[in-house]
N, C-alpha and C positions, 0 to 999 in steps of 0.2 A: 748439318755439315755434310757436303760432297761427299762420296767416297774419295776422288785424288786428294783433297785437303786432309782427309783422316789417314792415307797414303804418306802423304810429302806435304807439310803444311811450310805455306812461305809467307815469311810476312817482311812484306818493304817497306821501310820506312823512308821519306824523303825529308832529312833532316834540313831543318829552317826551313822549309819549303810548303809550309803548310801543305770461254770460247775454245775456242779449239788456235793453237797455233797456225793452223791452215787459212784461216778465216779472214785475219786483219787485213788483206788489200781488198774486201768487199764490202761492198756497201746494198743496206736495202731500200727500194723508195716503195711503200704504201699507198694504194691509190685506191680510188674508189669508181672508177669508171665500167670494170666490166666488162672488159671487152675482147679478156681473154679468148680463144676456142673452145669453144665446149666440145668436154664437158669440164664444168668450173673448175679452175684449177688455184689452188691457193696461193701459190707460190711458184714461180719458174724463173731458172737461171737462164742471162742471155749472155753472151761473148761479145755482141757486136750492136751498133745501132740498128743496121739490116735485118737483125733477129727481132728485136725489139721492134720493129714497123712492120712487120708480119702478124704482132697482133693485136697494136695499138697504132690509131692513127695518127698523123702529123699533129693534128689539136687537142690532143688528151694532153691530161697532168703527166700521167707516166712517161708519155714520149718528150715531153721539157724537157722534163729533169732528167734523166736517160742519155738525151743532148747533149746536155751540159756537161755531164761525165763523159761522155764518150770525144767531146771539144778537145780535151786540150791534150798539151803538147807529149806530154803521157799519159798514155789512152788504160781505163781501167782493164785488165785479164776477162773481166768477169762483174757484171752486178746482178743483183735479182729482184726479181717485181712483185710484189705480192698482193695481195687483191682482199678488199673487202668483203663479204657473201650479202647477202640476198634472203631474209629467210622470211619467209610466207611477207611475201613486199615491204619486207622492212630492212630497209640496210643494216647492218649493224655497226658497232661504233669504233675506232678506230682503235684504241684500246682490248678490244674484243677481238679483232685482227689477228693483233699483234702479238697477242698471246697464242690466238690458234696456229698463226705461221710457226714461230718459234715451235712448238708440237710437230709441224711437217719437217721444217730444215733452218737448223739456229747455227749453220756457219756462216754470218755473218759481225759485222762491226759496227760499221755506220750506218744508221738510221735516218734516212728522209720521208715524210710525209707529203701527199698532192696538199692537202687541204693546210687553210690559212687560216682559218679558224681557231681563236686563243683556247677556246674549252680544246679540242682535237690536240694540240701542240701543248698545252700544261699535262696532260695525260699521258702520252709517249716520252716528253722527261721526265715524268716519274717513274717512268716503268724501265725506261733502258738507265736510270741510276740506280735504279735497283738489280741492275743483269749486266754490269759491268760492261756496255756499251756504251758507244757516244752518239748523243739525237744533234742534229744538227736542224737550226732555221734559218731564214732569212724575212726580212721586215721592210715595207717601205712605206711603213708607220713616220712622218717627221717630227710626231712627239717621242721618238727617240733621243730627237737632236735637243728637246728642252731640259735644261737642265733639272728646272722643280715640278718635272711631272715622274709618276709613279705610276700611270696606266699603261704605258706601253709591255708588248711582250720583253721586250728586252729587259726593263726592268725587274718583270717577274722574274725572268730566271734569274739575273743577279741577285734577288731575293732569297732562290732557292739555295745559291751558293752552288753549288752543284759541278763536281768537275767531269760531268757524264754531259754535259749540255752544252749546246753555243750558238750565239747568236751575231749574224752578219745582217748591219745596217745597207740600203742596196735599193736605191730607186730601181734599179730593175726588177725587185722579186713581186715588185705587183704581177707580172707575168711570166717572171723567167723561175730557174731555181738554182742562187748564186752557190747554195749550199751543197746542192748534189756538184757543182762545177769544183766546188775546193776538193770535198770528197774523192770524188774523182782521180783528180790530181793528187791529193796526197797520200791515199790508200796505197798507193802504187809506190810509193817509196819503201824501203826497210820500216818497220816501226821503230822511231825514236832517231832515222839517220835525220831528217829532214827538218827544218825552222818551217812550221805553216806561217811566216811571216815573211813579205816581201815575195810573194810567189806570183807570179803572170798569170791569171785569170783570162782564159780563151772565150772570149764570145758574152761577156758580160761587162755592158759599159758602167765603167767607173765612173763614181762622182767627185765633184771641186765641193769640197767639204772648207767651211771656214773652221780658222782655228778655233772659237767654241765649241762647234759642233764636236769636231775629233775630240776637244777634251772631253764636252758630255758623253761619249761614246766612250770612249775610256774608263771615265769614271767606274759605270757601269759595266764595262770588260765586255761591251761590243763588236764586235770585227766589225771592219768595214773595207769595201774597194774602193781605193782611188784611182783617178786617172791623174797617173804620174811619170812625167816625162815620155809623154805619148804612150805609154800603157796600162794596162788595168792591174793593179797590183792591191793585194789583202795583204791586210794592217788588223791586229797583232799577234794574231793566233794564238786567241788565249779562250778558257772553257768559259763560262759564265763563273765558276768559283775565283777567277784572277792566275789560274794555274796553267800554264801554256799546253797545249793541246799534245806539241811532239813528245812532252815527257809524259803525259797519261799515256799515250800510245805505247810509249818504251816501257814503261811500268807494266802495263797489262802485256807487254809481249815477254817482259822478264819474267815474272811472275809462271802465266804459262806455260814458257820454255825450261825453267826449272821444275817445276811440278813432271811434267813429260821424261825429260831426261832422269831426274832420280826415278821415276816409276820405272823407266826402263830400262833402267841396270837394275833393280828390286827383280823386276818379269824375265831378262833375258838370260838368266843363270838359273840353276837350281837354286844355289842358297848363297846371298853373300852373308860370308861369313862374319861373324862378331868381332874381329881382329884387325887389327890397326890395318893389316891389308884390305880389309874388306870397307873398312873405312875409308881407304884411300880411295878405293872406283867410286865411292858417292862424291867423294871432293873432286876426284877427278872431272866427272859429268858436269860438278855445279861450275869448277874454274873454267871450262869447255864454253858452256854456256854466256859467261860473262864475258870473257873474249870472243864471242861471237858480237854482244852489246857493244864490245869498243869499235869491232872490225865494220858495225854499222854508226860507230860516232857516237854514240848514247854515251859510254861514260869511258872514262880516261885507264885505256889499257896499264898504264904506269903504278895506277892505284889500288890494281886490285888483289883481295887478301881472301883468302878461305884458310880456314882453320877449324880444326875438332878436336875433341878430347882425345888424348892416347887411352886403350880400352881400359885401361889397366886402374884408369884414374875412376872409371865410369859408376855408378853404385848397383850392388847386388838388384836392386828392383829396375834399375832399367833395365839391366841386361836381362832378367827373368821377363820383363814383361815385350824386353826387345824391342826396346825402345833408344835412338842415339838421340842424345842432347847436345846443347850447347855445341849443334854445327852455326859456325858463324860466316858470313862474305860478307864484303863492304866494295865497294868501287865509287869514283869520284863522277860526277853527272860532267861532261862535255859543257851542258848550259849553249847558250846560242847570243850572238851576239844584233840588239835590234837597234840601235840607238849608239849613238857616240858625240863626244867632245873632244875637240880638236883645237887648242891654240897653235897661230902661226906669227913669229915675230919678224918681220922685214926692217934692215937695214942696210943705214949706207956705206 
């Protein structure tokens, strides 16, 4: 267990619904090319695309996908690039990376890979589901679109269930990277204000998918871009587990945000004290925090409850071991709306 979890332990549950706060509008892309400045650098943050072609060129993996993120119509603050090593002429493997970046600098979110490779890309979603990150790919496998096949990447991670994972169907990612393109763009929102669904995709041509396809893609909780009604729009922003993408983000940023704030009224005083007042600056921070969730759309300001035991009710061994129970919050999720029915009756 963390030290902040042994701190401020938060546990969310999303009922029926089967990092550092600083971090969620970035995203990292992995590559293997090399071609950072020496001397080798593991990992380096860039602000701009102009940064980023100062040390990778036009046709490396890292400057794609870099691209794509830096395309659209809200440009990411910030992403980082992290590099494979080189050790006595052996590359090493991308999993091995990934682990030694994390060691230099783990304020990041999003996860892209250069490589297309199913062993490379099964390995980074097991590892960023185990580090409460989200790995993003894209595929322009067309045994996506069969319904009785089971070899595609897509279907793995549907397999995995996995709500740290996702994958976007994309005749372009044979050469582009549609996945750092969403990234990009949705990083850049609040966590949890934004639907990754139905969002304009800059610089990556959508495809005329027939309706089996989209259902096969579906089925298996595939993104995909369509070109619809002249533009490139992603369909349905959901993880590879069937769980939509904006509420993992709102979870890991709720989560986070209260861990922070209790710890920081614990740190910013001498002592709070064990007395209903002192109980009251923790609820204070946590209801602070929730209305900060509605104030980004996450969940329904109208709903939300925090509530603690008055001390008096509390037992002799917590308070000796100074320990609060039975702090409780609840809040209602916003939900997103992707899909509608609509009857129209005309008369004369």
């Amino acid at each position: 267990m963390s030290l902040i979890d042994e701190i401020a332990r938060v546990n969310i549950t999303m009922a029926d619904l089967g990092v550092t706060t600083a971090s969620y509008d970035t995203m990292l892309i992995i590559g293997s090319s090399n071609t950072l400045k020496q001397p080798f650098k593991r990992v380096v943050t860039y602000g701009s695309l102009s940064a980023v072609a100062a040390d990778f060129a036009a046709n490396t993996p890292e400057y794609e996908a870099a691209s794509a993120a830096f395309s659209q119509v809200i440009q990411p603050v910030r992403i980082k690039i992290g590099q494979l090593a080189t050790v006595e002429n052996v590359l090493e493997t991308y999993n091995v990376a990934y682990n030694a970046i994390k060691l230099v600098d783990n304020a990041w979110y999003g996860v892209v890979i250069t490589s297309r490779l199913e062993a490379d890309q099964l390995l980074i979603a097991n590892a960023t589901a185990a580090d409460n990150k989200i790995f993003g790919i894209s595929s322009a496998d067309t045994n996506c679109l069969v319904s009785t096949d089971e070899t595609n990447i897509a279907y793995k991670l549907f397999a995995l269930k996995s709500d740290r994972n996702f994958c976007i169907y994309s005749s372009a990612a044979a050469t582009k990277y549609p996945e750092a393109a969403w990234f990009g763009l949705m990083l850049s929102y609040q966590p949890g204000s934004a639907n990754w669904a139905h969002r304009q995709i800059q610089n990556i041509q959508g495809d005329s998918l027939s309706d089996e396809a989209r259902t096969t893609l579906e089925a298996i909780k595939c993104n995909f871009i369509a070109s619809f009604a002249g533009r490139n729009i992603a369909f349905w922003g959901t993880a590879a587990s069937g769980q939509y993408l904006d509420l993992v983000l709102g979870k890991d940023w709720l989560k986070t945000t209260l861990q922070d704030r209790v710890a920081t009224v614990l740190q910013s005083v001498l002592k709070v004290e064990y007395t209903d007042v002192g109980v009251e600056q923790i609820t204070t921070a946590i209801r602070t925090v929730l209305e900060e969730a509605a104030s980004n759309g996450f969940v329904d300001k109208n709903t939300i409850k925090v509530t603690a035991p008055l001390v008096s009710t509390v037992s002799t061994t917590d308070k000796i071991n100074r320990i609060l129970p039975n702090v409780y919050a609840e809040a209602v999720l916003t939900g997103a709306v992707n899909k509608m029915k609509m009857e129209v009756v005309l008369s004369i």
